[in-house]
N, C-alpha and C positions, 0 to 999 in steps of 0.2 A: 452288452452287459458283461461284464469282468468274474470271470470264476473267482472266489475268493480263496486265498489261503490264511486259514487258522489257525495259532497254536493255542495248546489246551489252556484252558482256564486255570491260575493259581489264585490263594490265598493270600492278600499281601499288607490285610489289617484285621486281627483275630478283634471284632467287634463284638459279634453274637451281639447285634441287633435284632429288636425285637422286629421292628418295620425301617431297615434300611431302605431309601430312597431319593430321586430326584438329583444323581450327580450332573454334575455341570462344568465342565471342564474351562478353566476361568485363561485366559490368553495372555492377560496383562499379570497374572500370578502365573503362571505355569503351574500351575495346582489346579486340584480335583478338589469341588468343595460337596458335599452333598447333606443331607439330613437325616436321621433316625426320628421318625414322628412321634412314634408312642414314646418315646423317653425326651422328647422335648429336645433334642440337642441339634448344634449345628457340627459338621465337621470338615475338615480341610485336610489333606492328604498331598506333598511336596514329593514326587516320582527322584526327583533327584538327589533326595537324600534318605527317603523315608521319613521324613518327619510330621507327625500327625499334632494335631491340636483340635480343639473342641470350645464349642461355648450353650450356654445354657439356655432356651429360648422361656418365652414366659407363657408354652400353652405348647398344644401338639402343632408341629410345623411339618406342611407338606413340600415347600418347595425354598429354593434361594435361589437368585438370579441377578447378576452384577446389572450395575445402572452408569452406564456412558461418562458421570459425571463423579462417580466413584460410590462408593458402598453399596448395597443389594436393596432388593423388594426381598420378602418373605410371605409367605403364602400361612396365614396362621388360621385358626380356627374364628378367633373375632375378624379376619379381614386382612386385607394388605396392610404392610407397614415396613417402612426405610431401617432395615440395618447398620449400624457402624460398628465393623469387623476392629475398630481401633481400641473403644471403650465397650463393646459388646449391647448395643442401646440397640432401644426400640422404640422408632415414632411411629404411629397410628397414621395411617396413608386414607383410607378409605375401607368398610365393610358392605362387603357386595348382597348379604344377605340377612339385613338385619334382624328378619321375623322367623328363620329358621335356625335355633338356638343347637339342633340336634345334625347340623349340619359342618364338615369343617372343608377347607382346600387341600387341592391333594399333587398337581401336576400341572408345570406351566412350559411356556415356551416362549421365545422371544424368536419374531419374524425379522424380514431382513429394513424392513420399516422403522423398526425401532420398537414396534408395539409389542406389550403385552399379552400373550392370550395364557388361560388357566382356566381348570376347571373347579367344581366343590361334589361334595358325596355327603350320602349318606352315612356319620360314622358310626352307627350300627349293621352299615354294609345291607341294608336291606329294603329301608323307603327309598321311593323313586319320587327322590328330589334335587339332586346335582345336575347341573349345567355345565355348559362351557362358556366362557365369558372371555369379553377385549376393556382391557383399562383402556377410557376414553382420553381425548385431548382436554375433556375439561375435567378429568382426574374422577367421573363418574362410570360404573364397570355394566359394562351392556352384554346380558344373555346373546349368546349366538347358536344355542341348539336345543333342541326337545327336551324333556326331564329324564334323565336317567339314575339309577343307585348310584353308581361307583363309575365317575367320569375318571379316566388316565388318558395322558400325552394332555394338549396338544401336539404337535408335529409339523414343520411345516417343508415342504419338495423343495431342493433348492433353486427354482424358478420363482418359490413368491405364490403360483398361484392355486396350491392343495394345501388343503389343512387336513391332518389327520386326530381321530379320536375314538377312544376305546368309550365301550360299554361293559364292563369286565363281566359284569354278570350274566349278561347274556352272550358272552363271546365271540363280540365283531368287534373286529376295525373297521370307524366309516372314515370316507374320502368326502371334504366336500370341496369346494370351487368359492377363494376367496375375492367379492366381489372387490371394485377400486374403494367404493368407502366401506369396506373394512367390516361387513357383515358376509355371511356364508350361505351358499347357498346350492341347491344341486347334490344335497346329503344323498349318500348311499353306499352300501353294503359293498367295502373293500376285501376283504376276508373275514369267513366265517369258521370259530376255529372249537370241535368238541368240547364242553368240558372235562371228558375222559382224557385228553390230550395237553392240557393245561386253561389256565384262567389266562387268557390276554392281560398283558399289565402295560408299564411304561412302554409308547414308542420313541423310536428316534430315527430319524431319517441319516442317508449317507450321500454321500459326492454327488454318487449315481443317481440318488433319486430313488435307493431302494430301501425299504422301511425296516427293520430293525425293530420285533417286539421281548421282551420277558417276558416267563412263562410260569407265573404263580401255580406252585403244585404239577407243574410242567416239566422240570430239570432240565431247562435250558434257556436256548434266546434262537429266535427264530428270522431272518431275512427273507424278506419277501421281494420282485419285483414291482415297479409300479402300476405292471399291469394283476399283481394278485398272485403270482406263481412264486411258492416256494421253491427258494432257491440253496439256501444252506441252514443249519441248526446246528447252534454249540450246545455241546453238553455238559451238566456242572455235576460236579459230588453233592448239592443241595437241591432241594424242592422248586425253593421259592425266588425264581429271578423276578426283582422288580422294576432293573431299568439300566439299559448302559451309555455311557456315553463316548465318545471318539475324544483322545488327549493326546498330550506329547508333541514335540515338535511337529511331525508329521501328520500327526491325526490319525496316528494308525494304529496306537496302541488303544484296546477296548477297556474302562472300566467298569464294571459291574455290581450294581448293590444286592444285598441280598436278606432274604426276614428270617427271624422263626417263631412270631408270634403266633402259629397257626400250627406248631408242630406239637404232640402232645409230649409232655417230660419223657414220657417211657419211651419215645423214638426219637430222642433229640441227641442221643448217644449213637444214631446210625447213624445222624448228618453234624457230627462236630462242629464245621466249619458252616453251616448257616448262622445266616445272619452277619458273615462277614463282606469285606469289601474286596473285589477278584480284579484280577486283569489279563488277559491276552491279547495276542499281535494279530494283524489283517493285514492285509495287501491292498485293501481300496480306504480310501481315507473318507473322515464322517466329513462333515462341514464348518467349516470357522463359526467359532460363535460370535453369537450376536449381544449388542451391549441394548439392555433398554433406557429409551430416549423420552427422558420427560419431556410430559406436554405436549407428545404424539398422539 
């Protein structure tokens, strides 16, 4: 396992988003695209020039994620649905949770299969009714874990065969063991992390296979091994990390989203920069991303 080297965390898009989240470092753009949920937006972020653009989604969006064949899935509050980054559209894919009106998606992942996984919450952050879900080959989204408030990550080892996923509220990352057809199995208590210490939020896994969480109300981001031991923690000028991703030619520059819907006004002058979108350097690179593959 590789010591990492760090450098600090900057600011390098003054958002002051309210719930920055879900970057995804796109391959075929060399762009950073990510979303701010409570303000409904999508965004895209070009490292090599700085140039930022934005689009407007039609409801709170938790995730985007490029599809093999070109434009994204979006993770919206009614259900999946096909993005076109061209005319900024939005086609109705499938809703995984038609009878839970108080529920929305929050965090996905795309495995080295092609497939889908994503999870939903509770968006009052409080009933224990979010899952973790796999979009099926016949375009139907099948539960793959207990009911939890506030599912974050998926995640998955770059072997293929871990899936990782957060319970924020109660402050674990589980591991579980992804069977060949594509259900999980073998759930269990990866690390268990205080709430005095931060709320677990987005994972991402690296090269190594070591996992990579934000740390809501935490002021950092945290690496673990895959056997559970922490191994490094960045530190931010903000509270609230929601999730980073591995970009850049290399893979080794980190981006980082970040909220301040949870900061009250009278101390949102101590952390300026929340809510914006950060990046620092590593020494060990995250993993190529993955395109999802309709009809998997």
């Amino acid at each position: 396992m590789s010591k990492v080297a760090i450098s600090e965390p900057v600011s390098i898009w003054q958002l002051g988003a309210p719930l920055g989240e879900g970057p995804v470092w796109v391959e075929r753009d060399q762009a950073l695209w990510f979303v701010d949920i409570k303000s409904h937006k999508i965004h895209r972020f070009d490292p090599a020039n700085g140039a930022t653009r934005s689009w407007d989604a039609p409801g709170q969006i938790g995730f985007i994620l490029p599809i093999a064949s070109g434009g994204f899935v979006a993770g919206l509050q009614t259900g999946l649905s096909k993005f076109d980054e061209r005319d900024g559209s939005f086609t109705h894919i499938c809703a995984p949770e038609p009878g839970k009106p108080g529920n929305r998606l929050n965090d996905a992942t795309v495995d080295a299969n092609g497939r889908l996984w994503f999870g939903s919450m509770d968006d009052s952050e409080e009933d224990i009714t979010g899952a973790i879900y796999r979009l099926g080959a016949d375009g139907h989204c099948v539960a793959t874990s207990p009911l939890v408030a506030i599912t974050n990550g998926p995640a998955v080892s770059p072997d293929g065969k871990t899936l990782y996923h957060v319970d924020t509220l109660v402050g674990v990352i589980y591991a579980c063991d992804i069977d060949a057809d594509g259900m999980l199995a073998n759930r269990r208590e990866f690390v268990r992390i205080p709430n005095a210490e931060g709320h677990p939020d987005g994972p991402t896994v690296d090269s190594e296979g070591c996992v990579w969480v934000g740390l809501y109300n935490g002021w950092g981001v945290r690496r673990y091994s895959a056997a559970g031991e922490l191994l490094e923690e960045v530190r931010f000028p903000v509270s609230a990390i929601t999730k980073i991703a591995f970009g850049g030619p290399d893979l080794k520059t980190v981006f980082a989203t970040t909220a301040n819907k949870h900061i009250a006004p009278a101390d949102l002058a101590k952390e300026p920069h929340a809510g914006d979108l950060f990046r620092f350097e590593v020494s060990v690179p995250g993993q190529s991303g993955m395109l999802i593959r309709e009809g998997v």
